[in-house]
matplotlib code that plots the C-alpha trace (Angstrom):
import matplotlib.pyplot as plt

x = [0.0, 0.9, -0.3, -0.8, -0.5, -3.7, -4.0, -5.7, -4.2, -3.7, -3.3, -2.5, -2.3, -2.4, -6.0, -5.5, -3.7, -4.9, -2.8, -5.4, -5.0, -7.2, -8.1, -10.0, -12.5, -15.3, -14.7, -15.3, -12.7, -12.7, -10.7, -9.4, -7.7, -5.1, -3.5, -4.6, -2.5, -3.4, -0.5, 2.1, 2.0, 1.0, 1.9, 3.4, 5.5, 3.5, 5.2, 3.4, 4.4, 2.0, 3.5, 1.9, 0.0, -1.5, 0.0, 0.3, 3.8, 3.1, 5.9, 5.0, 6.7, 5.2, 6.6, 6.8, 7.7, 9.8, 7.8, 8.7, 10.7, 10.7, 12.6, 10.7, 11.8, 10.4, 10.3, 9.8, 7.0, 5.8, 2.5, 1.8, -1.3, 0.8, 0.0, -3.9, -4.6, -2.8, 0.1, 2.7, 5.9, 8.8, 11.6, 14.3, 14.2, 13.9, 11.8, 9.9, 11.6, 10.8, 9.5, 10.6, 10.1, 13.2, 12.8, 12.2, 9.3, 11.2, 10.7, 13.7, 13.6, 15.5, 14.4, 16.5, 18.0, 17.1, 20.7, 19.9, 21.8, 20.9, 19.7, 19.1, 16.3, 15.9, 13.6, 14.8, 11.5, 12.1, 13.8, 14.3, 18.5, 19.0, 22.5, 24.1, 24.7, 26.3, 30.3, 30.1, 30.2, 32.4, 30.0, 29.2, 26.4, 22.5, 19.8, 16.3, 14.3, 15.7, 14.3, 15.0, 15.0, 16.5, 19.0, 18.3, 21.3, 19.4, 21.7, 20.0, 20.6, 19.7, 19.3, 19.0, 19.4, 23.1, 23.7, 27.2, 26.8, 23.7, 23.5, 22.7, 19.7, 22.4, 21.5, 23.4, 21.8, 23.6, 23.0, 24.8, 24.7, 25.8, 26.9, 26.6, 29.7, 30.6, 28.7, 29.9, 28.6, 27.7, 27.3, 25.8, 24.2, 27.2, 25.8, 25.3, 21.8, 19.5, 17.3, 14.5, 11.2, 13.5, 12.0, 13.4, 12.2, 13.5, 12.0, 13.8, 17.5, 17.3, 16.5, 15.2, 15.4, 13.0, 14.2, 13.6, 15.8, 15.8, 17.5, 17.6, 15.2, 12.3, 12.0, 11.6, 12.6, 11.9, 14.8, 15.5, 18.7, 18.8, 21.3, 21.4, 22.5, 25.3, 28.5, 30.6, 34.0, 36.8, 40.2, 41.7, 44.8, 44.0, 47.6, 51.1, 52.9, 56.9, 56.3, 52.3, 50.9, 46.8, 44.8, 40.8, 39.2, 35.0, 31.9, 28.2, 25.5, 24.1, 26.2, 24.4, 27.7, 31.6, 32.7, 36.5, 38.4, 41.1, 44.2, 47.9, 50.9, 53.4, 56.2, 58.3, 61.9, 64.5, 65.8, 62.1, 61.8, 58.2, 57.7, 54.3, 52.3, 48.7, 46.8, 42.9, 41.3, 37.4, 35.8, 33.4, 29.8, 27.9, 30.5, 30.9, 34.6, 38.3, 42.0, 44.9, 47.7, 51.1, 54.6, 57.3, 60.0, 61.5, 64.9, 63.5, 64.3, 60.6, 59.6, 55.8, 53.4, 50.5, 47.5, 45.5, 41.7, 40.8, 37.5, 35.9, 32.1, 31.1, 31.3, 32.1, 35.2, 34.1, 36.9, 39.2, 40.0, 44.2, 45.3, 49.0, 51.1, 54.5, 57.1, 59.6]
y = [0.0, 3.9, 6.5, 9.5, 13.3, 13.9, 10.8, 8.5, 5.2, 2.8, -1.2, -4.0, -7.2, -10.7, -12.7, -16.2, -16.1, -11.9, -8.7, -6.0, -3.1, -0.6, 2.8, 4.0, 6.7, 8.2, 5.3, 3.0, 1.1, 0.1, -2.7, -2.6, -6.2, -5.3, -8.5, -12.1, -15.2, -18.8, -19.9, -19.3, -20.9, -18.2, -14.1, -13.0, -9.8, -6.6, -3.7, -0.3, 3.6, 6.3, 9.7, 12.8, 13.7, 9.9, 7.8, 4.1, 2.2, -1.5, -4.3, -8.1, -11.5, -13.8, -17.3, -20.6, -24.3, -25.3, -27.6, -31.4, -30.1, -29.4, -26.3, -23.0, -19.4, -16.1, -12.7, -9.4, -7.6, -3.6, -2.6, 1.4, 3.7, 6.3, 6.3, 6.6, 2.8, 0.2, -1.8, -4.1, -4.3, -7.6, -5.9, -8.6, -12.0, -12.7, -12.4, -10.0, -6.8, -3.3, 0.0, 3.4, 6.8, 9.5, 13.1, 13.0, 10.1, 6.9, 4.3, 2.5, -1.3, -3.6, -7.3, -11.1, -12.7, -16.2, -17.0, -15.3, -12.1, -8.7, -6.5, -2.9, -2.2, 1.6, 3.1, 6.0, 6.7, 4.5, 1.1, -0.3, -1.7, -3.8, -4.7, -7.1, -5.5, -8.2, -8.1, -4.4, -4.6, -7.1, -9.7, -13.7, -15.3, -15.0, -12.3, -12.2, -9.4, -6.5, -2.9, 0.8, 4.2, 7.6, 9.9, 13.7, 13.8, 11.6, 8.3, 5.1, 3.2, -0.6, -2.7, -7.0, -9.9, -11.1, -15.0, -15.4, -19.5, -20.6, -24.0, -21.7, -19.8, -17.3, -14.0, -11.1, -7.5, -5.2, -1.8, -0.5, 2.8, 4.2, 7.3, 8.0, 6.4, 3.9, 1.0, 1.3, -1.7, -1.3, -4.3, -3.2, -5.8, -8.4, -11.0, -14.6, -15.1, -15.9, -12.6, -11.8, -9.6, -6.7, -3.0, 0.2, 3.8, 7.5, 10.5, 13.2, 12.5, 9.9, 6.3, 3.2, -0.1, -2.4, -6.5, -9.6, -12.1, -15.3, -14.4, -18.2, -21.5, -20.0, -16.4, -13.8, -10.4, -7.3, -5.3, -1.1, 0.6, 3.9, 6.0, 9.9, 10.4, 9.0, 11.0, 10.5, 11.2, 11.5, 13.6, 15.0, 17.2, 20.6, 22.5, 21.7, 24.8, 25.3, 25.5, 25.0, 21.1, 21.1, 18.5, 19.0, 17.1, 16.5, 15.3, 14.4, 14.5, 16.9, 19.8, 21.3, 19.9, 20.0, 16.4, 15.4, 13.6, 11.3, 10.5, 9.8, 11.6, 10.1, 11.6, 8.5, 10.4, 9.6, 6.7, 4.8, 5.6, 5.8, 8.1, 8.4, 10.8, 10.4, 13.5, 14.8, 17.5, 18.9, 20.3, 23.3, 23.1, 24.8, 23.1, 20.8, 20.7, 21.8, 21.8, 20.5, 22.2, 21.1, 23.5, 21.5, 23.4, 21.7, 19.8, 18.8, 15.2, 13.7, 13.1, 12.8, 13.5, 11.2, 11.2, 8.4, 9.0, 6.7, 4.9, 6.2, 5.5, 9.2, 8.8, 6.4, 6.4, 6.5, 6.6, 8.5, 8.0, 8.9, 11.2, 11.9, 14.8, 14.1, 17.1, 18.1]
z = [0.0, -0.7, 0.1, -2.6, -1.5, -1.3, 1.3, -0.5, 0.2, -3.1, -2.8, -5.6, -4.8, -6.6, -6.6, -7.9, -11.2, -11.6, -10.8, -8.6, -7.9, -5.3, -4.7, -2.0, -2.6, -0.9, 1.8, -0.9, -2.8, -6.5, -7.8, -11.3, -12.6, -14.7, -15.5, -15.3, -17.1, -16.3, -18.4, -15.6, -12.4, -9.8, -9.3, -6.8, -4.3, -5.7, -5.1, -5.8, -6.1, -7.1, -8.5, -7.2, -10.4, -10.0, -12.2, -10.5, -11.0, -9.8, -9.9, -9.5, -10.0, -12.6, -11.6, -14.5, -14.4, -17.0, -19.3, -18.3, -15.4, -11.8, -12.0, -11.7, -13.0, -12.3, -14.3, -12.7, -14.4, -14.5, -14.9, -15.0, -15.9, -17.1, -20.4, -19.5, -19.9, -18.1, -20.0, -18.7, -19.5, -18.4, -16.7, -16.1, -15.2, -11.0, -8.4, -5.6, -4.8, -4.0, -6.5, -6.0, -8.0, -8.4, -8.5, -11.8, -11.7, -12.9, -11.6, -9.7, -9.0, -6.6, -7.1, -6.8, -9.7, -10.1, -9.1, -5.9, -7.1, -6.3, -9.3, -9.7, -13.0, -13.6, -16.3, -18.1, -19.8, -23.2, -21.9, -18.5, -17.8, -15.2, -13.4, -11.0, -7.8, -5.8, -7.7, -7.6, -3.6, -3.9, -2.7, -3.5, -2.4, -2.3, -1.2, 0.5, 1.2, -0.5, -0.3, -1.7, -0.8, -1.6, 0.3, 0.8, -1.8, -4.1, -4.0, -3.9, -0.7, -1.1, 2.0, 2.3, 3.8, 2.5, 2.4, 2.3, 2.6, 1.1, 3.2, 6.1, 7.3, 9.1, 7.2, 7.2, 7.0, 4.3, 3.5, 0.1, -1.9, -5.0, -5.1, -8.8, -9.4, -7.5, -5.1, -1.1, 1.4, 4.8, 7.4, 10.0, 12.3, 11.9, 14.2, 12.9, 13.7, 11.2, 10.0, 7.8, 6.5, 6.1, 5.5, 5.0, 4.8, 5.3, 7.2, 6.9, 6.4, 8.4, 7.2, 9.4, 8.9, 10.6, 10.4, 11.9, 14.0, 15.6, 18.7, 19.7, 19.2, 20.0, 20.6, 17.3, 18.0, 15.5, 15.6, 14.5, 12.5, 11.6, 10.8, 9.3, 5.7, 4.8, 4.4, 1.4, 1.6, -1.4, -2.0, -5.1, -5.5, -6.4, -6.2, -7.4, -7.2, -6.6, -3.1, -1.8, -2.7, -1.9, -1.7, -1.6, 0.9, -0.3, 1.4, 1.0, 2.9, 6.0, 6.5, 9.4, 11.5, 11.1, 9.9, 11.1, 8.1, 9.4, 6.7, 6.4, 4.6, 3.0, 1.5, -0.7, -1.2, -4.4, -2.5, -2.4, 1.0, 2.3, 5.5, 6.7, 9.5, 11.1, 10.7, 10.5, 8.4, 10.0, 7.2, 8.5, 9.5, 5.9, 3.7, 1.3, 1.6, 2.6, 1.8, 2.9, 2.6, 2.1, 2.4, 0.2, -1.3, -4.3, -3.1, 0.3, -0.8, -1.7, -5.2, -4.4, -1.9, -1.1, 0.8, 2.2, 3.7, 6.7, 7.1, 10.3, 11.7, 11.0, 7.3, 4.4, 2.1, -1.5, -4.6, -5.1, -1.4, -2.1, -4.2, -5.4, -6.8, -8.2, -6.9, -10.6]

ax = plt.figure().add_subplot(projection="3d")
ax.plot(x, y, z, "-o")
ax.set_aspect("equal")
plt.show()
């Protein structure tokens, strides 16, 4: 279920072999079937977004047998009203997942490959592309229960249950964005136990994330993350004069408070000699970034200058996280 703007709630939902979606008016609610296929072997895992002029974006899994064999595949499907009559539209082949519109009303979709992958489908208004998320985070394995959401920066943040050994219920809650460029991973409940029925939504910059554990034979305990937007961190070098090297330090994300960067130095001399010094750089409440500043006079005895970022809880390293500048 959704609810639209005006706070009207809409519902769709699978009924037998029949897609269905609901909206409730007047207290009354009218049903509209929008898809029904007896050739396949059931529907199932709607997923539904509503735009705020009222156009309805609904995802849902068709499932098949394979004929003469036990072995059953599933194809995410789109249905949408946009167009003033409802059409539907195959999106990639998998299973369940999770709808969500950008700021500019296409739709974004997070589903499971029938390997057990994770894929990201995104429409850019003519053709919907899908990719594997899994290798980009550096990941192997299976998924359950993946879900979707936006930053206030606009990133999409996708959150599941990871499997890192499929022979074991012992799931492992993940949450990973892409910054535009590039895919960062985020464990953050790292105990073994098995979870599930995971949900995620944002209020404000903050997003929650609502799961499900099995904290031993027989007790089931719902359990909350949250966390303020995530702060992306990367460095490039800015200045290579005869005396002043700079380096730009660069951040995402609230701004409201001062962010402390931590990094090292190191300064590799003629002879291949790498010294190297702990320091930290706070980039001011208000902005987005700051520079380090380096004093090196040409014959001090380095031939380059490099500089390291260091993951810290307060924010997440994103590439480039070093940067170099060669001293002529």
């Amino acid at each position: 279920m959704v609810i639209d703007k005006s706070d009207v709630p809409h519902i769709a939902f699978i009924s037998g072999n029949a897609l269905t979606y609901g909206l409730l008016t007047d207290g009354q609610w009218f049903l509209d079937t929008i898809s029904e296929d007896n050739s396949i072997n059931w529907y199932y895992g709607t997923s539904i977004a509503v735009t705020e002029s009222g156009n309805v974006h609904i995802i849902y899994t068709k499932n098949y047998m394979v004929p003469g064999s036990p072995i059953e595949y599933g194809s995410v499907w789109w249905a949408t009203n946009s167009s003033g009559i409802w059409q539907t539209t195959e999106i990639c082949p998998g299973s369940g997942g999770k709808i969500i519109l950008d700021s500019l009303n296409k739709p974004q979709v997070v589903s499971i490959a029938n390997d057990g992958g994770l894929q990201l489908s995104g429409f850019d208004g003519d053709q919907w592309t899908t990719q594997d998320v899994l290798p980009a985070l550096g990941l192997k394995g299976s998924v359950q229960y993946p879900d979707i959401t936006f930053d206030s920066e606009g990133n999409i943040n996708l959150f599941f249950i990871y499997f890192p050994d499929t022979s074991t219920a012992n799931g492992i809650p993940v949450h990973a964005l892409f910054d535009g460029e590039f895919w960062v991973k985020d464990f953050f409940d790292s105990s073994t136990k098995p979870h599930f029925d995971l949900s995620a939504a944002r209020s404000g910059s903050t997003i929650n994330v609502l799961y499900a554990e099995w904290f031993n034979h027989d007790t089931l305990r719902v359990r909350w993350a949250h966390a303020s937007d995530i702060k992306l961190v990367t460095i490039q070098s800015t200045t290579n004069g005869s005396n002043l090297r700079e380096f730009t330090v660069i951040r995402t994300g609230n701004l409201d408070k001062p962010l402390r960067v931590y990094y090292y130095l190191s300064e590799i001399d003629y002879n291949w000699l790498d010294y190297f010094n702990y320091h930290f750089v706070v980039i001011p409440a208000g902005l987005v970034s700051t520079n380090i500043k380096i004093y090196h006079p040409l014959g001090r005895g380095s031939n380059s200058i490099k500089i390291v970022l260091l993951p810290n809880p307060a924010y997440r390293l994103t590439k480039p996280s070093s940067a170099t500048l060669l001293i002529k």
